[in-house]
MDTraj code that builds the backbone (N, CA, C; nanometers):
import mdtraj as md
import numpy as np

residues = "UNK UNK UNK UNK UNK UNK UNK UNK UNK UNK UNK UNK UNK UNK UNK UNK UNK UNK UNK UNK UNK UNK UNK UNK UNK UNK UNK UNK UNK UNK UNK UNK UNK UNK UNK UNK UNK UNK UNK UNK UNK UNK UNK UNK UNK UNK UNK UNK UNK UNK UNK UNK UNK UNK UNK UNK UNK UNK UNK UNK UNK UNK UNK UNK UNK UNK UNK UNK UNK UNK UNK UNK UNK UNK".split()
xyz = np.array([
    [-2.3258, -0.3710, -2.8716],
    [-2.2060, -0.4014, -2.7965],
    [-2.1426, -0.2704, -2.7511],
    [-2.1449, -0.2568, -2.6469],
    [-2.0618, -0.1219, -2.5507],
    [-1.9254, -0.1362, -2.5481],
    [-1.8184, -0.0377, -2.5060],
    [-1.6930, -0.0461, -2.4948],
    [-1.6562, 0.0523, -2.4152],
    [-1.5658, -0.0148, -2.3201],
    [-1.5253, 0.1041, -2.2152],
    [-1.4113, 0.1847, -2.2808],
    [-1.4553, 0.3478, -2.2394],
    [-1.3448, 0.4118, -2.2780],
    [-1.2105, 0.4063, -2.2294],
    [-1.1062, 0.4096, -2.2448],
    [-0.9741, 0.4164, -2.2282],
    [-0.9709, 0.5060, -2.1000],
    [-0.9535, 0.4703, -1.9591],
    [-0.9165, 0.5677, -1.8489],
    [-0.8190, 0.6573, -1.8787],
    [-0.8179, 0.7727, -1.7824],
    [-0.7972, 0.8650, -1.8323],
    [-0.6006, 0.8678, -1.7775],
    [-0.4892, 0.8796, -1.8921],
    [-0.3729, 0.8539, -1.8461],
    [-0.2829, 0.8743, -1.7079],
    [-0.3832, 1.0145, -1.6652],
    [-0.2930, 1.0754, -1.5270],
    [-0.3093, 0.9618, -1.4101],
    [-0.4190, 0.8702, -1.4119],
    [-0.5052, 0.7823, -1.3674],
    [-0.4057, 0.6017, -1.3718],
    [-0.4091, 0.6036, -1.4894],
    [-0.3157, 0.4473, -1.4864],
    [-0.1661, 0.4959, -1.4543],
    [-0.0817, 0.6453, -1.4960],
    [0.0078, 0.6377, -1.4207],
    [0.0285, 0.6043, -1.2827],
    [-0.1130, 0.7277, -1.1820],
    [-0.1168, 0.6686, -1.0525],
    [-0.1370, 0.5000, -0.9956],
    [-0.2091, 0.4472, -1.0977],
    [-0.1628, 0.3049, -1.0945],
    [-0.0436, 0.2493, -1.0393],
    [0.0017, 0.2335, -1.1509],
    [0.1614, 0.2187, -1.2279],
    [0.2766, 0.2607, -1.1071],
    [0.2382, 0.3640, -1.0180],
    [0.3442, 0.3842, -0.9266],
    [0.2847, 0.2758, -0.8053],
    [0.1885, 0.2434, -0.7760],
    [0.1536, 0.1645, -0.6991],
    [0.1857, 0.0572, -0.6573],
    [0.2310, 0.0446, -0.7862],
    [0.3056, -0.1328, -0.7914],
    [0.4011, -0.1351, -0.7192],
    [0.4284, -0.2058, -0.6352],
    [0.5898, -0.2086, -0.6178],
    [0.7363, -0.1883, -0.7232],
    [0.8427, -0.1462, -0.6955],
    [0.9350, -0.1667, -0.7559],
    [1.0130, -0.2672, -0.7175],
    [1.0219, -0.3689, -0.8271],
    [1.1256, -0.4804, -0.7739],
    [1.0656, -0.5588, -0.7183],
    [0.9791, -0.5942, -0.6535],
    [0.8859, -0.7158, -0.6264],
    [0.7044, -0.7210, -0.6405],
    [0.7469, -0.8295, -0.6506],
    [0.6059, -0.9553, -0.6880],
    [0.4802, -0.8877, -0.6434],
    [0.3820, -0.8663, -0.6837],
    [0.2581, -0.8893, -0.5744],
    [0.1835, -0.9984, -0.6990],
    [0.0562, -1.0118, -0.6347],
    [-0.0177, -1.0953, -0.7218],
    [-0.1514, -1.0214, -0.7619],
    [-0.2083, -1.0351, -0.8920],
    [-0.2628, -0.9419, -0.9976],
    [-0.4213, -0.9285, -0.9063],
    [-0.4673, -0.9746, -0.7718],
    [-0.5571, -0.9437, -0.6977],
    [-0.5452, -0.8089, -0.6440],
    [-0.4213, -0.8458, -0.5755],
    [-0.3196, -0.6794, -0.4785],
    [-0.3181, -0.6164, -0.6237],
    [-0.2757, -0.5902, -0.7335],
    [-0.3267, -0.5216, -0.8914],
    [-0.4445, -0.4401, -0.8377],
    [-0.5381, -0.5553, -0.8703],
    [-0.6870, -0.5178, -0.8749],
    [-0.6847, -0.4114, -0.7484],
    [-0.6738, -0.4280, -0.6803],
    [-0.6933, -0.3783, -0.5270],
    [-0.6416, -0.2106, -0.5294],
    [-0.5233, -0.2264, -0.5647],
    [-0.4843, -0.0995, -0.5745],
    [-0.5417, -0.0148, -0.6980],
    [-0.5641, -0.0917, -0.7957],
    [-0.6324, -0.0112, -0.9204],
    [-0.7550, 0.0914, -0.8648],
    [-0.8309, 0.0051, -0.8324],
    [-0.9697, 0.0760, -0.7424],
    [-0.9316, 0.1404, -0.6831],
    [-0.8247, 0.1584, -0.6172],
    [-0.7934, 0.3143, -0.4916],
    [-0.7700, 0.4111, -0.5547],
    [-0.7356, 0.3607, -0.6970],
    [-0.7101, 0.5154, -0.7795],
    [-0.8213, 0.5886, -0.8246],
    [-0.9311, 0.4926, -0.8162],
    [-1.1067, 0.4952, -0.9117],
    [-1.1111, 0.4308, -0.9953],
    [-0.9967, 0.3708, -1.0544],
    [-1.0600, 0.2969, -1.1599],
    [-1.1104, 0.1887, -1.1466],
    [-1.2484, 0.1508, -1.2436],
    [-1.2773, 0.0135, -1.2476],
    [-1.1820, -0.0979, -1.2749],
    [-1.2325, -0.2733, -1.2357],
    [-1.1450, -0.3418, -1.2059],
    [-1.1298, -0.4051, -1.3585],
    [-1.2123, -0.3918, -1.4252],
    [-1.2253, -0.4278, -1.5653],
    [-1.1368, -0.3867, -1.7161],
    [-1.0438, -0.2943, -1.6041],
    [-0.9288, -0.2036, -1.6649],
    [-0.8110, -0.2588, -1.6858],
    [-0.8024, -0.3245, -1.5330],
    [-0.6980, -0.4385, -1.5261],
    [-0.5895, -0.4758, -1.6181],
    [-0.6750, -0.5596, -1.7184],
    [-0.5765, -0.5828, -1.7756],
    [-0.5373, -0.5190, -1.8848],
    [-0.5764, -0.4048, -1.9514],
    [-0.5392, -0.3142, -2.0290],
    [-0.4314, -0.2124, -1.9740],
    [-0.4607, -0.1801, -1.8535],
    [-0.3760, -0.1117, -1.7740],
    [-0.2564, -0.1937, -1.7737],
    [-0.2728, -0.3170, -1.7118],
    [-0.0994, -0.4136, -1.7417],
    [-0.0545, -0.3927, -1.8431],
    [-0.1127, -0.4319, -1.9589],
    [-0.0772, -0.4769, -2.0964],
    [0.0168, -0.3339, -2.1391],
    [-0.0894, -0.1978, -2.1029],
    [-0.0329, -0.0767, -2.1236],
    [0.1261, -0.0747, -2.0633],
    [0.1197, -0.1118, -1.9598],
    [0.2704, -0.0668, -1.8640],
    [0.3758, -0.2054, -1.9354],
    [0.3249, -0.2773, -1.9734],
    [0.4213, -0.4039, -2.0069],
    [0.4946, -0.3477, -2.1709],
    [0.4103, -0.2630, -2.2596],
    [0.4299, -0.1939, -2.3668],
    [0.5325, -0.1166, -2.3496],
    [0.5207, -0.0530, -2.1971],
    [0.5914, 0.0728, -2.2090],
    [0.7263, 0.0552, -2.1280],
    [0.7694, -0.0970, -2.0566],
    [0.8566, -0.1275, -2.0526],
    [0.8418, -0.0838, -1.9019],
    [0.7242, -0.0856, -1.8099],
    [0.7247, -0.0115, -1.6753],
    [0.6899, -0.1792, -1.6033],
    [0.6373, -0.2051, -1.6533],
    [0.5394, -0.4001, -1.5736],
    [0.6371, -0.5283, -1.6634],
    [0.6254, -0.5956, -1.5107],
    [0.6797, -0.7544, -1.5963],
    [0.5423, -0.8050, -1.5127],
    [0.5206, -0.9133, -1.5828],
    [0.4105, -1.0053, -1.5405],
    [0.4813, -1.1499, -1.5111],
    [0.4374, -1.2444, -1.4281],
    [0.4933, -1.3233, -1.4551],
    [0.3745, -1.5081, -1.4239],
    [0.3320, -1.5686, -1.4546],
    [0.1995, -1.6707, -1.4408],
    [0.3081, -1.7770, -1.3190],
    [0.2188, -1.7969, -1.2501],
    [0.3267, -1.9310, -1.1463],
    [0.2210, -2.0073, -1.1464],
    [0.1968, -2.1614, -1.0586],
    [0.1025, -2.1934, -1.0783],
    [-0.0136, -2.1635, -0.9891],
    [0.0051, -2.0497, -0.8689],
    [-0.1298, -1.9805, -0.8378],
    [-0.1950, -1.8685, -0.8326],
    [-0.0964, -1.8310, -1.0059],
    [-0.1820, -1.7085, -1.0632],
    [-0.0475, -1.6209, -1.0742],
    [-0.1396, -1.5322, -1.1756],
    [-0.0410, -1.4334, -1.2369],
    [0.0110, -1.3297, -1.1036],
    [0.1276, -1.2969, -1.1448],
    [0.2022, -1.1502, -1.0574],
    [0.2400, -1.0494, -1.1177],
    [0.2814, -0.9650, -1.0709],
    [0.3361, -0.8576, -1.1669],
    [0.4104, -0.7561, -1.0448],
    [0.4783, -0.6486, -1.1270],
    [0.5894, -0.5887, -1.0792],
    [0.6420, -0.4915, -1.1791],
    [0.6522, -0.3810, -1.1156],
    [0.7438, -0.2314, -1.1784],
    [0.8813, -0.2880, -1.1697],
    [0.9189, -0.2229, -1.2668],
    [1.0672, -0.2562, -1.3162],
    [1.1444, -0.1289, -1.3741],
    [1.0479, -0.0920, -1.3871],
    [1.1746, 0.1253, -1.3559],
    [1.0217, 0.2296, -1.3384],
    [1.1269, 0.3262, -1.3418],
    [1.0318, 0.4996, -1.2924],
    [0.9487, 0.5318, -1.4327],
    [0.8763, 0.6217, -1.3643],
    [0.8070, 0.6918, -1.5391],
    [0.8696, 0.7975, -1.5857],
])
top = md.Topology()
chain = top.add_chain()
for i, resn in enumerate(residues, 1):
    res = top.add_residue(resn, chain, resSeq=i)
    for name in ("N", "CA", "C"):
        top.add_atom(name, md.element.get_by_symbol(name[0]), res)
traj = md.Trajectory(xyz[None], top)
């Protein structure tokens, strides 16, 4: 069983600013922008989970799929 290493932080910050502040996109537009940074899409949701920890991502499920959104600076 393999395991991807943890991308590298300077990397999910550039993420993380990507997001909008203050509004919605949906966790595809996520994906989408993740890859412009290089990272794989398989990061996804570790990368959320990371920013939701750190008080930077709200997520939110509606019924056609999850969204998410920055909610302050780094």
């Amino acid at each position: 069983m393999s395991t991807l290493a943890p991308p590298p932080v300077d990397d999910i910050a550039e993420f993380w600013m990507k997001i909008p502040y203050g509004a919605w996109i949906p966790m595809q537009e996520a994906a989408r922008r993740l890859r412009e940074v290089g990272l794989p899409r398989e990061v996804l949701t570790a990368a959320v989970r990371k920013g939701r920890r750190r008080s930077l991502l709200r997520t939110e499920a509606r019924p056609e799929g999850t969204y998410v959104m920055r909610v302050r600076e780094l």
